[in-house]
C-alpha positions, 0 to 999 in steps of 0.5 A, spaced: 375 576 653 381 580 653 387 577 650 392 572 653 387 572 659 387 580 660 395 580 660 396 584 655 389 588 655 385 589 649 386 586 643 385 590 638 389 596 641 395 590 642 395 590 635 394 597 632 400 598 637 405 592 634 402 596 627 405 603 630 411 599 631 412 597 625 411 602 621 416 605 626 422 601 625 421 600 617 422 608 618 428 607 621 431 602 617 429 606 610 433 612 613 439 607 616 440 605 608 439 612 605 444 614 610 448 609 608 447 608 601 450 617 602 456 615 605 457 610 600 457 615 595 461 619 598 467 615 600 467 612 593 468 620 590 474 620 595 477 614 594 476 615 586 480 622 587 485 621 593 487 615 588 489 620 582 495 621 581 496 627 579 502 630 573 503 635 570 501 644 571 494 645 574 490 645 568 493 638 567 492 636 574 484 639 574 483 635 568 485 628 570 479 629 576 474 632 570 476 626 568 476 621 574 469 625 576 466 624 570 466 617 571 465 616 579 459 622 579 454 619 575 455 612 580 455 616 587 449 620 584 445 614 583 446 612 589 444 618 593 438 618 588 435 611 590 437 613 597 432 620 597 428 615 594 427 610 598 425 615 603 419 618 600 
C-alpha cells in the first residue's frame, strides 16, 4: 500500500527524498554560519582599528595598529578557521 492511501506515492521514494532535503538544508545552514562566522571576523578587525586612536608620526601610528592587529588577528583567524572547517 502506497503511503497515506497512494497521496503521496511510494513510500520509500518519500523518504530518500525528505533524506535529499535535509541534507540540503544542513548544507545551507552550515554556509549561512560560515559566512556568518567571516563576517564577524571581520567587522571586529574593523571596530578594533577605527577604534585606535592614532598619535604621533607614521611609524608610531603603524605600530599602534601592530599592536591592535596582534591581538584581534589571532581572534578573527580563528573565526574564519572554524568557519572553513564547518564547511568540509
Amino acid at each position: 500500500m502506497e503511503g497515506f492511501g497512494g497521496l503521496f506515492g511510494d513510500p520509500e521514494e518519500l523518504q530518500r527524498r525528505m533524506a535529499e532535503f535535509a541534507d540540503q538544508m544542513q548544507g545551507a545552514q552550515k554556509i549561512a554560519w560560515a559566512d556568518n562566522a567571516i563576517k564577524l571576523a571581520v567587522d571586529l578587525t574593523v571596530a578594533a582599528i577605527n577604534r585606535v586612536s592614532l598619535e604621533g608620526d607614521v611609524e608610531h601610528q603603524a605600530e599602534q595598529i601592530r599592536s591592535v592587529m596582534a591581538i584581534v588577528f589571532p581572534e578573527a583567524v580563528t573565526l574564519v578557521r572554524e568557519a572553513r572547517q564547518g564547511l568540509q
